[in-house]
N, C-alpha and C positions, 0 to 999 in steps of 0.2 A: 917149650915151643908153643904150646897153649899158651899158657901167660903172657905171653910177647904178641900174638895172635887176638888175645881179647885184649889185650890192653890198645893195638893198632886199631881194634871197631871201637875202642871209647874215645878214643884220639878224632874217629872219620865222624861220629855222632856227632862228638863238640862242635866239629865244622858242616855240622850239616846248613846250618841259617847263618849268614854275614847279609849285616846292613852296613851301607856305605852313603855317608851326605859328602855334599860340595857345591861349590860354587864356579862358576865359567872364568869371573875377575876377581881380584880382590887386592887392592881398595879398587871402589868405583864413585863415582859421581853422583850427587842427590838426582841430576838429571837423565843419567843411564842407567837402562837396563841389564840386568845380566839376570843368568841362571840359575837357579837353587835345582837340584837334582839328590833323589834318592834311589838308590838301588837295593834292591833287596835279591840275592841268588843262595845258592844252595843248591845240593844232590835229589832236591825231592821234584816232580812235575807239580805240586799242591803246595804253592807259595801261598804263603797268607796274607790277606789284606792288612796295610797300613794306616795307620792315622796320622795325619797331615801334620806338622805344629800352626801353632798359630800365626798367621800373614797379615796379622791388624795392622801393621808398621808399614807395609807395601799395597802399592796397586798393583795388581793380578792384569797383565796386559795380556797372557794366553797361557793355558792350561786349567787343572791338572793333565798333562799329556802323559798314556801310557804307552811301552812300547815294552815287547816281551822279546827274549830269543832264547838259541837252546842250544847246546855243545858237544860235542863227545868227540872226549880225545884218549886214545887207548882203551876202550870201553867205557871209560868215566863219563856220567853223565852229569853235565852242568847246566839249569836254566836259572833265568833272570828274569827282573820287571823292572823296569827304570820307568821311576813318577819325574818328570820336570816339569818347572813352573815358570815363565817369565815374570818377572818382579819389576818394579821401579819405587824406589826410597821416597818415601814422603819428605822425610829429614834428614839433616846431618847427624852422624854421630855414630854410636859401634852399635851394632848390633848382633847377639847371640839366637842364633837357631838350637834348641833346647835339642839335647840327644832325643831321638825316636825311640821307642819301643815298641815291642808284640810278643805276644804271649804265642808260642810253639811248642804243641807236644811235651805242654810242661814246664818247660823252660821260659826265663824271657830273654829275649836279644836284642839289645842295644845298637843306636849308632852311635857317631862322632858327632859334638858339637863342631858347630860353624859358625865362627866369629867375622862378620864383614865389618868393616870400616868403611864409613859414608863421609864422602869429602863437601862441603857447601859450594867449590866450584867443581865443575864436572869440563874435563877435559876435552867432551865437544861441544861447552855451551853455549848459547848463540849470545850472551851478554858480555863477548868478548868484541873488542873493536874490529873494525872491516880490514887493519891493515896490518891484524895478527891472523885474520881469518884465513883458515884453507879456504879458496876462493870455489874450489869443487865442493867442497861441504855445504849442504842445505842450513839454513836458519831462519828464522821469522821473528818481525818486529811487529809491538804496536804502535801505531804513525795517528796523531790526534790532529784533528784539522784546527784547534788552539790550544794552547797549554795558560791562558788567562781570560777566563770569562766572568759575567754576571749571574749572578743568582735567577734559574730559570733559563738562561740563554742558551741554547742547542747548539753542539757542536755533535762529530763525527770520531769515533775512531775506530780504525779497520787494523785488523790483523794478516800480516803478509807475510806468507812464505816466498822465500828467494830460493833458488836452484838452479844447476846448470845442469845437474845430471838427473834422469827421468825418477819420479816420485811415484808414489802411488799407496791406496790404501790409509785414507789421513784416521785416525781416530782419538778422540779427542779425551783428552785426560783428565784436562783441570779445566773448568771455566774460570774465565774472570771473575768477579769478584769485583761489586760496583757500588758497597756503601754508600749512600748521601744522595746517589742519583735516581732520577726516575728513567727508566730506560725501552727503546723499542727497539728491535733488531729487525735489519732489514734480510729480506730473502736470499741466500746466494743459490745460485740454478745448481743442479746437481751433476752438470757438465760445466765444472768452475770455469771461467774464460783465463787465460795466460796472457799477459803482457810481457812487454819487456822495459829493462831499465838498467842505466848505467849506476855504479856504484864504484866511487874510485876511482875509473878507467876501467873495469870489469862489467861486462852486460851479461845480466840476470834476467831467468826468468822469473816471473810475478804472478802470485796467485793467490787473490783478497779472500781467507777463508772463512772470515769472522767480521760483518760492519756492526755498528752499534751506533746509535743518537742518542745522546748520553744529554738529562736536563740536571743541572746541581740543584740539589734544595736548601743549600745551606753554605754562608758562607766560609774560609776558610782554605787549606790546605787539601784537598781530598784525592784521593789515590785510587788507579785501579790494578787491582793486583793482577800477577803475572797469568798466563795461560800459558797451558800444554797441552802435545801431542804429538804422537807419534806416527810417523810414515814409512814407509819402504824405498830407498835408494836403490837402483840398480846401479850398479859398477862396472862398468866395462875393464878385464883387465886386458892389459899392455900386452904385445904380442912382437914374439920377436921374429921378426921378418925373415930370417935367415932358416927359420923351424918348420919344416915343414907339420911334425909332428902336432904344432905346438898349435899350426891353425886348424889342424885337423880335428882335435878332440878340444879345442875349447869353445864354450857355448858363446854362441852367439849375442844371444841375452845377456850376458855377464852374470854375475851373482847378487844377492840383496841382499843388502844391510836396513838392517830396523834404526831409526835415528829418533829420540825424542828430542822437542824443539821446543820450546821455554822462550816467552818475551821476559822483556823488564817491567817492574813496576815505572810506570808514569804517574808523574805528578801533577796537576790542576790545578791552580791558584783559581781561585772562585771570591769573586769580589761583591760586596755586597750593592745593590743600586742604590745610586747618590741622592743624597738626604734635602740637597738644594732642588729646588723647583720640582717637588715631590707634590703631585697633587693628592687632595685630601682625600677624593675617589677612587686613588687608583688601583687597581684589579689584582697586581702581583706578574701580570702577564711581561715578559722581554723577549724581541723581536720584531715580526713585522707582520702587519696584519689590516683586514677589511672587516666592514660589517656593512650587512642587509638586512632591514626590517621590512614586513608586509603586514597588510593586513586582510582578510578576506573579503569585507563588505565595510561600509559604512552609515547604511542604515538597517535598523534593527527591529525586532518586537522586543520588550519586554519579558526574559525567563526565555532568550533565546539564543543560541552560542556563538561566539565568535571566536576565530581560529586568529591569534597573535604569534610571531614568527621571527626568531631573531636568528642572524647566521652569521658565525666568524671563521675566516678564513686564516691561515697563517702560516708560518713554518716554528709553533711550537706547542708544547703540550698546554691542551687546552682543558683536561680534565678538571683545574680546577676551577673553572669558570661553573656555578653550578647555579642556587638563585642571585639571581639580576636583580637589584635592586629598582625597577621600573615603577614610573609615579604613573599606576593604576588609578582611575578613578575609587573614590569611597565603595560608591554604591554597587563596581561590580563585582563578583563574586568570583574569584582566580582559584583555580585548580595548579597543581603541582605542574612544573610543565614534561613535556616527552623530550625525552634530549635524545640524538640522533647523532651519530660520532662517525665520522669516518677519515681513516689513516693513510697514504699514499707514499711509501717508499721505493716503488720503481723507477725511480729517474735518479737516484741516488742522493738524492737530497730528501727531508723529513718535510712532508706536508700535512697538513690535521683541518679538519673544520667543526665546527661542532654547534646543532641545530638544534633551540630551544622553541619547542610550539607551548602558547600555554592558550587553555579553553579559558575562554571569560563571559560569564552570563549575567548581563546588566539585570538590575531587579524592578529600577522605576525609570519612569520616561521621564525625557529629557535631550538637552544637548550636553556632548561630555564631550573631554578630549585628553588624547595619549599624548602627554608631552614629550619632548624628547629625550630619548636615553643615551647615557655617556659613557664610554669607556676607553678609560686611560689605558698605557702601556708605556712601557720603557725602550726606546729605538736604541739597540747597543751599536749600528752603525755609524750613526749622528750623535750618539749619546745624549738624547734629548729624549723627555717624557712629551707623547703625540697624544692627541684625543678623539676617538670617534665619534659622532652625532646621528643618532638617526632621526627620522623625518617626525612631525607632529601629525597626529589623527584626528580629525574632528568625527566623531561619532553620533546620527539621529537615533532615539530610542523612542519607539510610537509605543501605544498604552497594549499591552498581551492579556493573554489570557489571567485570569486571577489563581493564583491557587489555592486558595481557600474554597475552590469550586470541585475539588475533589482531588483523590489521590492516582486520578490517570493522568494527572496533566507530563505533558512531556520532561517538563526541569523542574524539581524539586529543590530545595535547600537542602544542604548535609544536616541540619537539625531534625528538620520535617522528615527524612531517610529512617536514621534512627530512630522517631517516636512510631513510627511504622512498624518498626522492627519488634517494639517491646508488646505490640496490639495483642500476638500472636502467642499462646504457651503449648507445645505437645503434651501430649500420655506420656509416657515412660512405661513398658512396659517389661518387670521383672521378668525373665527367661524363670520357667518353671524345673525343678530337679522333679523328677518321676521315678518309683518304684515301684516295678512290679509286680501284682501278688504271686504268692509261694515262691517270689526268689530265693534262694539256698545260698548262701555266700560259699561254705565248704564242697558246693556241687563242682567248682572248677576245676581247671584241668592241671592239678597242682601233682599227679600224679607222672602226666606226659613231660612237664617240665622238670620235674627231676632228672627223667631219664635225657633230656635235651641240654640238661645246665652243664653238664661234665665236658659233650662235645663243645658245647658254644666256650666254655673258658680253655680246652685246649688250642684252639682256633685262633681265639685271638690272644696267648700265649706266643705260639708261634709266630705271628703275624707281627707280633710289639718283636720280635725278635730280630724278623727281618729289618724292621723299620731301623731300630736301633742301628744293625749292620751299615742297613743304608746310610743312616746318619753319618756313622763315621768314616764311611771310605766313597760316598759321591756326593762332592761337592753341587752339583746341582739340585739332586734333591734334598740335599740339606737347606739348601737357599731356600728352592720351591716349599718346603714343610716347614721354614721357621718365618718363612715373608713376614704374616700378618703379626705373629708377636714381635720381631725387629721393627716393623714397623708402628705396631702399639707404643712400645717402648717409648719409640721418639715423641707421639702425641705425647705419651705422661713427664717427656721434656720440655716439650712445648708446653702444656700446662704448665707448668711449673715457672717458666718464663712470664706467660701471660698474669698469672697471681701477682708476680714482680714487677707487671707492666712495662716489662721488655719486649714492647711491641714488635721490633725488627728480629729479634732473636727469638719470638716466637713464630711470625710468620716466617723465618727462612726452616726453622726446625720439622713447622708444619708441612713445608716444601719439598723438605728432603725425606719425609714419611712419606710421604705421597707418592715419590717418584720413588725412592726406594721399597716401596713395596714390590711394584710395577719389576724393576728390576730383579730383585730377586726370585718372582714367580716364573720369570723368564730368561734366566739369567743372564742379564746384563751387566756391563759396568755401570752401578749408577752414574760415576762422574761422569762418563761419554753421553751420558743421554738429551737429548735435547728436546724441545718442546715438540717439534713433528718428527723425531724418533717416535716417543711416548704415544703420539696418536696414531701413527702407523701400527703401532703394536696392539694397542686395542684393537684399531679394528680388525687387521686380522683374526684379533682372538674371536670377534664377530659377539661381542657384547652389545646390549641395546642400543642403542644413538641416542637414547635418552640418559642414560647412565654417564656414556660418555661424555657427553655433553656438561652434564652436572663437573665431572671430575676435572677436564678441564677448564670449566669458570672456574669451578674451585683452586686450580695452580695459576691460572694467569692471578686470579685476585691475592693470592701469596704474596708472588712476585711484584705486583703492583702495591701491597702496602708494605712489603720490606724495603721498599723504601721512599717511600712516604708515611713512615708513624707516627710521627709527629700529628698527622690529624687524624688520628684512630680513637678511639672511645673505648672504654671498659666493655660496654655494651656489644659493640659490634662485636671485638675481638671472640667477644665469648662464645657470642650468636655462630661467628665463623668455626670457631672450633666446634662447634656440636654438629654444624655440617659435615664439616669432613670428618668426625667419628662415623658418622650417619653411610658419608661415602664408599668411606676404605668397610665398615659392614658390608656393605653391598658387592663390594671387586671382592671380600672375601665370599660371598658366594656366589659368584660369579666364574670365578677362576678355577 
């Protein structure tokens, strides 16, 4: 009876810890979500923490989510802890969830591996045609306002979700992906407007969640890759009118469905501007466009400044308009000019100008004059190369002050600056080391720290203890504590790009350090983040507005030369990389 008796307590020990994995579907779609779920229960209330396997293969759309419960049936007591995670596939293909382990009371206990199978079409993908489509089911398309343009030429595309049944909660997965282009996004209000629109014989709601004015810099075939995201569908279900029961206890709100929504890649033919009647001036500019020149005065002293002023108006990226070739007189002396930029995407169309003032101080008297200045463009409505002309200036120059008459005169030459500069040499003055007499080196207090060294290393024993714990079973401050190395990492990838003079593959690498830092301190998805997520979040963190300010020029200028590298320089690239080492230091102590 003993025997039978201890052998049934070595039977109830064995079963004291079962781990259990799973999945909600399987097979699923690269484009749906499902469940990965662990349980972990047992006879004890002191379940042990688990470690997570790795999810490098998936986007984490919510969780780790824990939920506990507790049993007792015939005095048995049974508790639980179910870890779930919502997932979405990056790829196709099979993938293995690695059995889980934990060490208990000696033992270890194992789960069940979980093999899913990822299919490349996903069975509510929106890159199915409108006249297979469940017409209730949500989908979104990207809609380009051309699919053939010129090299430089602006067009439009927007991202549109269609629905009939109420959505809500968009969050965004994957951005586009816009190679070759240079790009500006225009604002969508954060009370999206809804349209409507027939499709089929089917009217849909419409709701633009993504515009983009998209310039090509290169001729060719170029693509912009697909976008995701995910929203909430509410369902109304069917109700059978004869039940009274049925209207009583069903919610009125119907239930939610999670739906992630995938466009297609679109394609762009991008044609180069035509080679005939190419003038020999021309800018690179395509589009449509004005200029104004002024000038402030037309007579002058000598060593006295004059404010020159050119303005082009247009509907396209004007960034690379930078020096003018303008036929300056010899004699006057031109400064770098101030350029002044300003962008206009509220009327849903892309408008830009951009204001070059340049200082000019004539040096001797005379009559001089600004001839007029030219700039061609490309007209892809008419398809014809147009010219612009600005006005001629006659400029009087009366005799000025000399300066050779001293070094207060108002305008100096940049040569005569710097021999100024060299008139002058400081002291240098070494900092002194000081020792005092009868110091004793052995008089310290090598006694009290003995007795201190014991406590201070049990301390932070302990403490590397928790950490560790922490590491392995909370996902956020795992993020929060490894940010600044994940995101080193990436710099020592983006280095390694720039050595190669993979300009675009360093600046997008450098991009996603930056922002992936930001996220993981706070833990976000980086994919979902967008440029006024990212600043929203700083400043709540209530960071300087100077720092902020740096980190943001710092990702816009990423973004702006990912793609445009092609006129990048070794130089720059470098210079920019030691910034943003210089930056991410500083959010690391900051954060």
């Amino acid at each position: 009876m003993l025997a039978i008796l201890f052998l049934g307590m070595q039977s109830l020990s064995a079963q004291d810890l079962k781990l259990t994995a799973s999945v909600d579907r399987n097979p699923v779609g690269v484009s749906e979500p499902f469940v990965y779920q662990l349980v972990v229960s047992g006879t004890t209330q002191n379940l042990p923490n688990i470690e997570l396997p790795d999810l490098s293969s998936f986007t984490l759309l919510s969780g780790p989510n824990q939920s506990s419960s507790f049993n007792m049936v015939n005095g048995a007591v049974t508790t639980s802890r179910t870890y779930s995670m919502e997932l979405l596939p990056k790829k196709a293909g099979k993938h293995t969830f690695p059995a889980v382990a934990v060490e208990y009371r000696g033992r270890t206990y194992r789960s069940n591996a979980v093999t899913v199978t990822i299919s490349a079409n996903a069975s509510g993908s929106s890159n199915t045609q409108s006249s297979r489509r469940n017409v209730n089911e949500p989908y979104m398309r990207a809609v380009p306002s051309k699919r053939t343009v010129y090299v430089n030429e602006p067009f439009n595309v927007s991202f549109k979700v269609y629905f009939r049944q109420p959505v809500r909660n968009l969050n965004y997965i994957k951005q586009p992906e816009t190679v070759g282009f240079w790009v500006e996004e225009f604002e969508i209000p954060s009370n999206i407007p809804v349209e409507k629109e027939v499709i089929n014989g089917v009217e849909y709601n419409v709701a633009t969640v993504k515009k983009l004015a998209l310039f090509p810099t290169k001729s060719g075939e170029l693509s912009v890759s697909p976008m995701q995201l995910s929203v909430n569908v509410q369902k109304n279900r069917r109700r059978d009118p004869f039940s009274m029961l049925d209207n009583f206890f069903d919610d009125p709100l119907g239930r939610t469905v999670r739906k992630v929504l995938t466009t297609k890649a679109i394609k762009i033919n991008v044609r180069p501007v035509p080679q005939k009647g190419k003038p020999a001036d021309y800018s690179g500019l395509v589009g449509s466009f004005t200029m104004r020149a002024s000038l402030d005065k037309s007579s002058v002293e000598a060593n006295q400044a004059l404010s020159y002023k050119i303005r082009v108006n247009g509907n396209s990226n004007l960034k690379s308009l930078n020096n003018l070739e303008i036929p300056f007189p010899n004699s006057f002396e031109v400064y770098d000019p101030k350029v002044k930029d300003n962008t206009n995407l509220s009327s849903g169309y892309f408008k830009a100008s951009r204001e070059l003032e340049y200082v000019l101080i004539p040096r001797t008297a005379g009559d001089f004059q600004i001839k007029p200045f030219r700039l061609s463009f490309f007209d892809p409505a008419s398809k014809t190369y147009k010219t612009l002309t600005s006005p001629q200036y006659d400029i009087t120059v009366s005799e000025g002050k000399d300066l050779t008459s001293g070094i207060n005169s108002q305008y100096l030459q940049k040569s005569d600056v710097q021999l100024i500069g060299k008139d002058i040499h400081f002291i240098k003055e070494d900092a002194l080391s000081l020792i005092p007499l009868g110091y004793k080196p052995y008089s310290g207090g090598w006694f009290w720290l003995a007795l201190i060294l014991p406590l201070a290393f049990f301390g932070i024993a302990y403490g590397y203890r928790n950490h560790q714990e922490k590491m392995s079973t909370n996902v956020e401050y795992a993020r929060r504590r490894t940010a600044l190395k994940q995101a080193s990492k990436r710099l020592k990838t983006a280095e390694a790009f720039l050595k190669k003079e993979a300009f675009a593959d360093f600046y997008g690498e450098t991009a996603r350090g930056l922002i992936g830092f930001v996220a993981d301190k706070t833990n976000h998805a980086a994919a979902g983040l967008l440029r006024d997520d990212v600043l929203k979040i700083l400043k709540e963190r209530e960071l300087e507005s100077s720092l902020i300010d740096e980190y943001m020029k710092c990702l816009d200028e990423a973004d702006f030369r990912r793609f445009a590298a092609s006129a990048v320089t070794s130089d720059e690239a470098t210079a920019f990389y030691n910034r943003a080492l210089e930056i991410l230091a500083k959010l690391g102590k900051s954060f």
